[in-house]
N, C-alpha and C positions, 0 to 999 in steps of 0.2 A: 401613579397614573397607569394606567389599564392599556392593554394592547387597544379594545376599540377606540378609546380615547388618540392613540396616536395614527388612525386610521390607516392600519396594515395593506400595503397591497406590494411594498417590495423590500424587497431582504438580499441583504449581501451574506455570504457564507465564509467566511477569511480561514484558508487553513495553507502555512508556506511550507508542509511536510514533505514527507516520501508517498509512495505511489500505496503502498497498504493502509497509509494513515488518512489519506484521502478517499478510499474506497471504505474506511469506516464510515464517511461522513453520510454516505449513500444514503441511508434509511432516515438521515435527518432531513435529505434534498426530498426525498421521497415522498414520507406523513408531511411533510411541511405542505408539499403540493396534493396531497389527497384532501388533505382538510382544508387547502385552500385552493381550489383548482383555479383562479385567476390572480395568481398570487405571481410576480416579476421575479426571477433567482436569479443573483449575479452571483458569480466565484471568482476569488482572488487566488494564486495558485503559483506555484513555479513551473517552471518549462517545462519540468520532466512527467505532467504528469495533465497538457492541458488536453492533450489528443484523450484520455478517457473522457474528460470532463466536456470536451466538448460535441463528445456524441451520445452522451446524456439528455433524452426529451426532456426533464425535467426541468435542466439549466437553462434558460436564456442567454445568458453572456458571461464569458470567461474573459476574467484578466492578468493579464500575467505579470508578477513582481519576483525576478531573482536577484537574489543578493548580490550574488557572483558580479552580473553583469555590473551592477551600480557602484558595487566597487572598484571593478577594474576599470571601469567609466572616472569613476573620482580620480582615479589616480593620475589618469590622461588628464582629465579635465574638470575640476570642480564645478565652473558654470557649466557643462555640457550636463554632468549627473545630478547638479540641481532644474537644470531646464528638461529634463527627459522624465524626470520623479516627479514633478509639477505635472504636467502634461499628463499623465498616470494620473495623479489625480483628480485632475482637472474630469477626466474623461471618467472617472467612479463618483463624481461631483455631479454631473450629466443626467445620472441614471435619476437623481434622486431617492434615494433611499430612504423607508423608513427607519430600517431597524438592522442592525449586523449581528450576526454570529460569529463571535471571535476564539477560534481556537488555537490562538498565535501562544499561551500562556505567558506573553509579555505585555507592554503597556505600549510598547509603538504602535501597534497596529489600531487599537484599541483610541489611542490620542489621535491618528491621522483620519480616523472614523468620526470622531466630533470634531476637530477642526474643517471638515468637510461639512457638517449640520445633520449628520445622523444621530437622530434624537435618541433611542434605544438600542442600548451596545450591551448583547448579552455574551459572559464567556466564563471563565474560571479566573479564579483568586487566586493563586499558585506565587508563594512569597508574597502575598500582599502588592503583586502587580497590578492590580484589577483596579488600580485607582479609576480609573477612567471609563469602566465600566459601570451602567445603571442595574444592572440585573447578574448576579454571581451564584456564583458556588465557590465555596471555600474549599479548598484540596491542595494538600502537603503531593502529591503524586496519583499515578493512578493506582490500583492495588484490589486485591479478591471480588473483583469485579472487571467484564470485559470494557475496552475503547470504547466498543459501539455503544456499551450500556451507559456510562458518561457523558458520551454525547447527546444520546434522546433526553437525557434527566434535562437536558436546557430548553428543550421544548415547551414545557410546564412553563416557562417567560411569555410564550405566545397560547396561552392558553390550549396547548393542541396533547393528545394525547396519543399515545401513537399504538399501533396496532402490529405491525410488524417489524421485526428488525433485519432481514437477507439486507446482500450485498449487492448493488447494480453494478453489472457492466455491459455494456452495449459495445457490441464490437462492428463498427462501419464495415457496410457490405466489400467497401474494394477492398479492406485488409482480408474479409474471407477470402475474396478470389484470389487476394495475393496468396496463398495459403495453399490454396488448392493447385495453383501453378507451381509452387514451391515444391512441393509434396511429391506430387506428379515428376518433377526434373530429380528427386532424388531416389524415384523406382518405387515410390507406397502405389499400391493398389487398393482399391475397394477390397476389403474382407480382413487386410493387414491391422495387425491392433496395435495401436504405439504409446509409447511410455515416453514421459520427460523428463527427463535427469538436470538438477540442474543445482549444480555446488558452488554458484556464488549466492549473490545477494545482501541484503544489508546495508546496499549504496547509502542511506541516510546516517552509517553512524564513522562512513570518511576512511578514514586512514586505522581505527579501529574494528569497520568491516568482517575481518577476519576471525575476530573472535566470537563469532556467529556462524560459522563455518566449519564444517563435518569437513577431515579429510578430503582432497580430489580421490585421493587414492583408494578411498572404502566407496564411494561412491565408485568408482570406475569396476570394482569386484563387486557390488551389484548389481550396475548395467549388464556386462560380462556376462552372470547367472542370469538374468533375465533374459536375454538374447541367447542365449546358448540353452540351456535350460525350457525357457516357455519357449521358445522362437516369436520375440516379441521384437519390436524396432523400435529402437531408441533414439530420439532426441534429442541431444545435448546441447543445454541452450543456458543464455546471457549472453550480456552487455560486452564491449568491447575489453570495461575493464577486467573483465574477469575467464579474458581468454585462454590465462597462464594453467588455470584450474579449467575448464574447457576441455584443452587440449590433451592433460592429464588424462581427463577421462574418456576422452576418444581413444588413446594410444592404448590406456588399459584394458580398456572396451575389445581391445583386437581387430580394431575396423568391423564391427559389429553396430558400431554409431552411426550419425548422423551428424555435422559440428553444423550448429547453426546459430552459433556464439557470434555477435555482431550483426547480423545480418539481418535484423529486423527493426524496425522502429517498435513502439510500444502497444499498436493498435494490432501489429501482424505478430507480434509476441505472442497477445493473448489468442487472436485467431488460428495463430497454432496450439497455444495450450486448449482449446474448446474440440479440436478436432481427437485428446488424448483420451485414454480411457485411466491413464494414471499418472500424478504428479510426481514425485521426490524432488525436497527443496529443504532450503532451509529454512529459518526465521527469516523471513523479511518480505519485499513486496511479493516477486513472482509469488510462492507460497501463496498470498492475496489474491491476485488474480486467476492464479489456478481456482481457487475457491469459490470465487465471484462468476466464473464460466462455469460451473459445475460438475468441472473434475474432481475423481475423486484422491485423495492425497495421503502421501506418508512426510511428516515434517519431523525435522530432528531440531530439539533446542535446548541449550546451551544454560547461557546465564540469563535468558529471557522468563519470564512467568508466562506461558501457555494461555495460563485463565486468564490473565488479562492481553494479551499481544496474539493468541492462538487462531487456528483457523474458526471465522466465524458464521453462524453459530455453531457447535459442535454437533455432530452427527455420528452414526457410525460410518459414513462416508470418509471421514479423517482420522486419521491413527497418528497420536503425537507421541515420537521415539524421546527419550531422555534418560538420564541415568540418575539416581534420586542422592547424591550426595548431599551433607548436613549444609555446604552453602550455600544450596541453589535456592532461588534463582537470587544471584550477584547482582543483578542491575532492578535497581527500586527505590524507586520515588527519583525518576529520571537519574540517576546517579548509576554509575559501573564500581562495585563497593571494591577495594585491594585484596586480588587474590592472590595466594602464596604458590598454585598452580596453577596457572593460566592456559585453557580451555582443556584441561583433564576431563572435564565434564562431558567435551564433547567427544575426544579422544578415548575416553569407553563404551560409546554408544557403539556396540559390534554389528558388521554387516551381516549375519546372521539373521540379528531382532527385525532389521530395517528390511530385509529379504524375504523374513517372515510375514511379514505385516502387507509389502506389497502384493505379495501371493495371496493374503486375504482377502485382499481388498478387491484383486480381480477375479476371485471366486463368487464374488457378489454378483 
């Protein structure tokens, strides 16, 4: 059966990831709406990541399904986390859907999508979960090839072909002014040039996080040189949980920092990062979002594959630090392979290269 045969006019987008694996999906939200400018997008999504999605013109309605929540709900109370998951339904039942896009690589999302009467469920084959899917791609992982390129190839299900791949992010006007009042209370002036420094990241891979993670400590020696050196004003930013390494590089820094670790939700995250003329991050979202405002970046990684997980699309805008050891990259075909030194890889990437590359990049 043919897309016009199932008369297209709305689409669910299903992605439960992290905040970079969602802002790949952009350029699918995007062509999907160029080539159908009255075409309905809903998004299914986890909490951490509805505030971009929901200032996205493209989207119309965001839904929010966290696991967390539904679990620790079951545990209180199974009729409560059955009656609240119905009701979630119910209300994606509502929209009536033609068609989803499933980039859950499992088969729940994919079953609760036809149980509901969504006739064309497009997404990836990965283990042979894609039972439940009418339109696939077969794929053991992703691999020499980038996320975002992946996910356009599913468009070819809706007949559409796409023309561009950047990354959307819209940053809601009151996170700018939050930004500009922020800024202001911490003594930036117009003409000051600021850099983000920012040594966590990789909230999506848990209590393994860390192994995506350059030193606090080489990060703090070249804040340090930046601020001393260019007389530049740094930034040092994430999430709550990643205060420990934060503060690292405030102390190091010499009070030549700025700790702005916690203290932003995700909308005035980026609204600071869009106000920078330079990123340092690691593998994971921030990295993304630095990329999507159109800072320009220095990223160090590890046991990740760049071409496929990297800043995207490449530019000479971004400089990807690594060190070229015989096992990298360790994590492929979603798997973290057994290594016999665990993140050596990153612990030779010298603040030197990483110093080097950021002084390029603001020579530009």
């Amino acid at each position: 059966m043919t897309t016009r045969e199932y008369n297209l006019k709305r689409v669910l987008v299903i992605n439960p990831f992290g905040i970079g694996d969602v802002l790949f999906t952009t350029p699918v939200v995007r062509n999907l709406k160029k080539n159908r400018p009255d075409v309905y997008i809903g998004y299914l999504c986890n909490i951490r990541t509805v505030k971009i999605l929901e200032a996205n013109p493209n989207i119309d309605k965001v839904f929010v399904f966290e696991k967390d929540h539904y679990r620790d709900l079951g545990k209180e109370s199974k009729l409560k986390c059955l009656k609240e998951f119905n009701n979630l339904l119910n209300s994606v039942k509502k929209e009536k859907f033609d068609a989803a896009i499933d980039l859950s690589l499992g088969k729940h999302y994919s079953f609760f999508s036809w149980l509901i009467g969504i006739k064309k469920r497009i997404g990836f084959n990965y283990k042979n979960r894609g039972v439940f899917l009418t339109d696939k791609i077969n794929i053991d992982g992703y691999q020499a090839k980038h996320v975002v390129e992946y996910y356009l190839d599913l468009l070819k299900f809706l007949n559409i072909e796409y023309k561009d791949s950047h990354l959307d992010l819209f940053v809601p006007d009151e996170a700018r002014k939050w930004a500009d009042g922020f800024l202001s209370e911490q003594g930036i002036i117009a003409g000051d040039t600021l850099v983000a420094v920012i040594p966590g990241g990789g909230a999506s891979w848990g209590k393994d996080a860390s192994i995506k993670q350059w030193p606090a400590e080489k990060f703090a020696a070249v804040a340090r040189r930046l601020a001393e050196e260019l007389k530049l004003k740094i930034l040092v930013m994430g999430d709550l949980k990643d205060k420990e390494s934060c503060l690292k590089v405030v102390d190091g820094a010499k009070n030549s920092a700025i700790d702005c670790c916690g203290k932003t939700d995700i909308a005035q995250f980026a609204a600071l990062l869009a106000k920078t003329k330079l990123v340092i991050a690691n593998d994971g979202g921030p990295l993304h979002l630095a990329v999507a405002v159109g800072a320009k970046t220095v990223s160090i990684f590890g046991p990740v594959d760049d071409k496929v997980y990297g800043p995207y699309p490449r530019s000479k805008n971004h400089i990807v630090i690594k060190t070229r050891l015989a096992c990298q990259p360790c994590y492929q075909r979603f798997k973290l392979l057994p290594c016999d030194n665990n993140k050596q890889c990153l612990r030779d990437v010298r603040e030197e290269e990483v110093f080097g590359a950021a002084k390029e990049l603001l020579k530009q």
